[in-house]
C-alpha angles and dihedrals in degrees: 000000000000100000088051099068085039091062094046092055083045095067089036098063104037072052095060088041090055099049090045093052113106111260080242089052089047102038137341123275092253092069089046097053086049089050088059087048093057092044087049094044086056094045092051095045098039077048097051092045099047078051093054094038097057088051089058095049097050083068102037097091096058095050109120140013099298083041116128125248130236137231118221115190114184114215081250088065094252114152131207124176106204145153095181106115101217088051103043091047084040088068102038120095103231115183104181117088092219096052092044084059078064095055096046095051086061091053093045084053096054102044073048106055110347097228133044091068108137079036100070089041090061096052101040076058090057100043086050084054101046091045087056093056090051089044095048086052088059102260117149123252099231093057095054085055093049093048100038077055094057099049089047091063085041105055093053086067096052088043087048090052091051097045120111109213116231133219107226084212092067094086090177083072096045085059103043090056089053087051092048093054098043087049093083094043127089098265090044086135091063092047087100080071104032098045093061092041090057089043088047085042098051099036083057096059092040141071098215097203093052107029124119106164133009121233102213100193086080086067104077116198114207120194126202129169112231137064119042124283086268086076099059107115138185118242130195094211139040124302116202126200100188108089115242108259112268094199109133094351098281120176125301089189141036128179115202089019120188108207125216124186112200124198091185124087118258087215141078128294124268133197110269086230123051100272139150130214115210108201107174100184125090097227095048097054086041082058096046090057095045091048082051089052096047100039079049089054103045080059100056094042095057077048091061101037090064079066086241116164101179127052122198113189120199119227110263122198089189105073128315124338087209136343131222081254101071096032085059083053097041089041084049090050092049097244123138129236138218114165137178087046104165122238094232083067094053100085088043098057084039089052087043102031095034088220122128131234116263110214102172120029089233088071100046101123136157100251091064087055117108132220147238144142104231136023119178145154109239120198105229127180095283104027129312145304133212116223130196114197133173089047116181085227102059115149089028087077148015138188125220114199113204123194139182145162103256132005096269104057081043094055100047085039085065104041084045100058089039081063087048094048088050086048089069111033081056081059090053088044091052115001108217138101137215139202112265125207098079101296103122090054094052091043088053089053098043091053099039088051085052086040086056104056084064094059125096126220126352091335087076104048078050098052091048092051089059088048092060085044096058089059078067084098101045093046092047098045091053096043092052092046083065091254138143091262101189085046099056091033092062087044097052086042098054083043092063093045089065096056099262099132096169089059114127153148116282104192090187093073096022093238149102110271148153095276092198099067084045080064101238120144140168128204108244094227089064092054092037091051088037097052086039094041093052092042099063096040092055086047098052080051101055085052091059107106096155152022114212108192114213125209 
């Protein structure tokens, strides 16, 4: 038994020698400076992916239809109530870089597909989380991002095989997928009404047997305080909110209306630099203000000779857009005025009226007048409206006019059924749908895990990892929806085993069921953007090995 201590004592001591030994002595400088960059390199990367991951998990709770909502105050004491994922990671002030890629994958989700936001957050989390296991085991990288790369493509396949197409002229499935969409939203209880008004709204501006993409612009959205969200309508024509001007008491209604959009000013001249004039003799201010009147009315009259019977004035930030002066003479002459009409708005009434902006009086003739057969002011719960029907255009444009009982329900009205409207036009763009309640998800990490298993090396430890990371929206949707999560996850999971790929959470009856015949779809192009959108975030992150701050 005696050599036996002696050896250890042995090791002990050529290992002390070897730890005490200066790093020159051991290796070169060269080894030990590679050794710091490593460390730096994992400092940097384990510091861009906690960043990222506590983005992701600001938004997780409001993922699905039972998800919580946020409130966002401004410092200057604005406040939204949201659960949609681009706008709440819109509002918050995130510093770090790495944080801010998250937020701009929300937004490039968003411009993408409209809807599946917080979505692709979540799983870009899980896929950081995944990637920091697999880094902390010693695999390279370079390798996660090859393999994540992989499955991505991958999974598009998978998502493609269990897509259903979809025929633009059902409108029953159009409206199911809307429904689908506004079901997670605040207003979720008024989707029954909102669902079929995007669907009415999107099929007007489209031909469904052509189409290919869906320019939204032509879908204006008009907000007005006053009434509940059951009295928002769709309207083939304009709606104003602006009043029609009283001065004078000029017209409320015209029949048979021509329509004229100035971009001029109704009012006197100024100097084009800040100057006063100083007249200090009665006549010839008497004559100033008679040259005013007369240069005003020069003006109205050519406006009348076009045989024009509706003004609209757009808003100037010069000087005034229009002065008391011309609406007595436009009230006099029977025409009807709308004023502070804004220049973003200006493309859209040209597109609707066909008439043409008029930018200098002396070109103010009757072929750049629109039409319409009715133009009236119509009194509304706060204020009034001013609504133009029987327009030449109709089927080129369409008005939705929301309404709500205070700013903040009108406000996420609106954003909801702008992610109803982009639920569909991802349907025109690629027209097929998939389950919702997390099964395609499920479905995507059942047959990578099998697809795995094929692989050979790293690739397939990687490929497993992001398997695992895909369950994140299950689990989440079932958490959220206050279930057993675990519980339902396995479930789900052993349901697709057996071949069920519709099989999905119904968080209505807090169970595992056939999520078609719930009626919750998805449009393909929202899963297919989220999985390749998170992807290449996360792999622009893992390539991330330093931070070099610029003055």
């Amino acid at each position: 038994c005696a050599p036996l201590p002696r050896r250890r004592c042995a090791g002990s001591s050529s290992l002390a020698a070897r730890t005490t030994m200066p790093p020159s002595a051991a290796s070169g400088p060269g080894q030990t400076r590679k050794a710091s960059d490593r460390a730096q390199e994992k400092g940097v990367r384990e510091s861009n992916i906690v960043a990222a991951k506590s983005v992701a998990d600001a938004v997780r709770t409001s993922l699905g239809p039972r998800g919580m909502d946020k409130m966002i105050s401004s410092a200057g004491g604005d406040v939204v109530i949201t659960n949609d994922g681009a706008t709440i990671l819109k509002q918050m002030e995130v510093a770090h870089p790495t944080a801010k890629m998250l937020v701009d994958l929300s937004k490039s989700q968003d411009v993408e597909a409209g809807d599946g936001t917080t979505t692709v957050t979540v799983i870009a989390g899980a896929l950081l989380n995944q990637a920091e296991i697999l880094l902390k085991k010693g695999i390279h990288p370079t390798v996660i991002s090859e393999s994540f790369l992989l499955a991505a493509k991958k999974s598009e396949e998978i998502l493609q095989a269990m897509s259903i197409p979809v025929d633009l002229g059902d409108r029953e499935q159009l409206i199911k997928a809307a429904a689908t969409s506004l079901n997670s939203k605040v207003i979720s209880n008024n989707s029954s009404l909102l669902a079929p008004l995007a669907v009415d709204a999107l099929l007007s501006v489209i031909d469904p047997a052509t189409a290919t993409n869906v320019d939204l612009r032509d879908i204006a959205t008009v907000k007005k305080l006053g009434g509940t969200i059951d009295d928002t309508e769709l309207v083939n024509g304009l709606v104003f909110t602006q009043k029609v001007s009283h001065a004078a008491g000029g017209p409320t209604k015209v029949t048979g209306a021509k329509i004229g959009l100035i971009q001029f000013c109704l009012s006197a001249p100024k100097t084009d630099i800040e100057q006063n004039v100083t007249v200090s003799d009665y006549t010839q201010m008497d004559r100033i203000l008679k040259e005013e009147r007369k240069y005003i009315l020069d003006m109205c009259k050519k406006v009348q000779k076009s045989g024009c019977n509706v003004l609209l004035i757009q808003k100037s930030i010069l000087r005034d857009a229009v002065n008391d002066l011309s609406l007595h003479f436009l009230a006099k002459m029977k025409i009807l005025v709308v004023k502070d009409i804004e220049r973003d708005d200006v493309e859209f009434i040209c597109k609707t009226c066909g008439c043409l902006p008029i930018a200098n009086i002396d070109t103010f003739h009757p072929e750049k007048l629109g039409r319409a057969e009715l133009v009236h002011e119509v009194s509304t719960g706060d204020g009034k409206i001013v609504r133009v029907t029987g327009v030449p255009n109709e089927g080129k444009t369409v008005t939705i006019l929301c309404k709500a009982s205070n700013n903040l329900v009108l406000d996420e009205s609106e954003r909801s059924l702008h992610d109803a409207l982009c639920v569909l036009r991802c349907l025109v763009k690629k027209r097929f749908l998939t389950p919702g309640g997390g099964a395609p998800e499920m479905r995507l990490s059942y047959e990578l895990s099998k697809w795995a298993d094929s692989l050979l090396g790293m690739h397939s430890y990687c490929v497993r990892a992001f398997a695992e990371a895909m369950e994140v929206v299950p689990y989440t949707l079932a958490e959220n929806a206050g279930l057993d999560a675990i519980h339902v996850v396995t479930e789900l999971r052993n349901k697709h085993a057996e071949g069920e790929k519709a099989a999905g959470i119904n968080v209505r009856k807090g169970k595992v069921t056939n999520i078609l015949e719930e009626n919750v779809l998805v449009p393909l192009l929202v899963h297919t953007s989220a999985v390749s959108l998170a992807t290449e975030c996360v792999r622009l992150i893992l390539k991330i090995d330093d931070i070099v701050i610029t003055r």
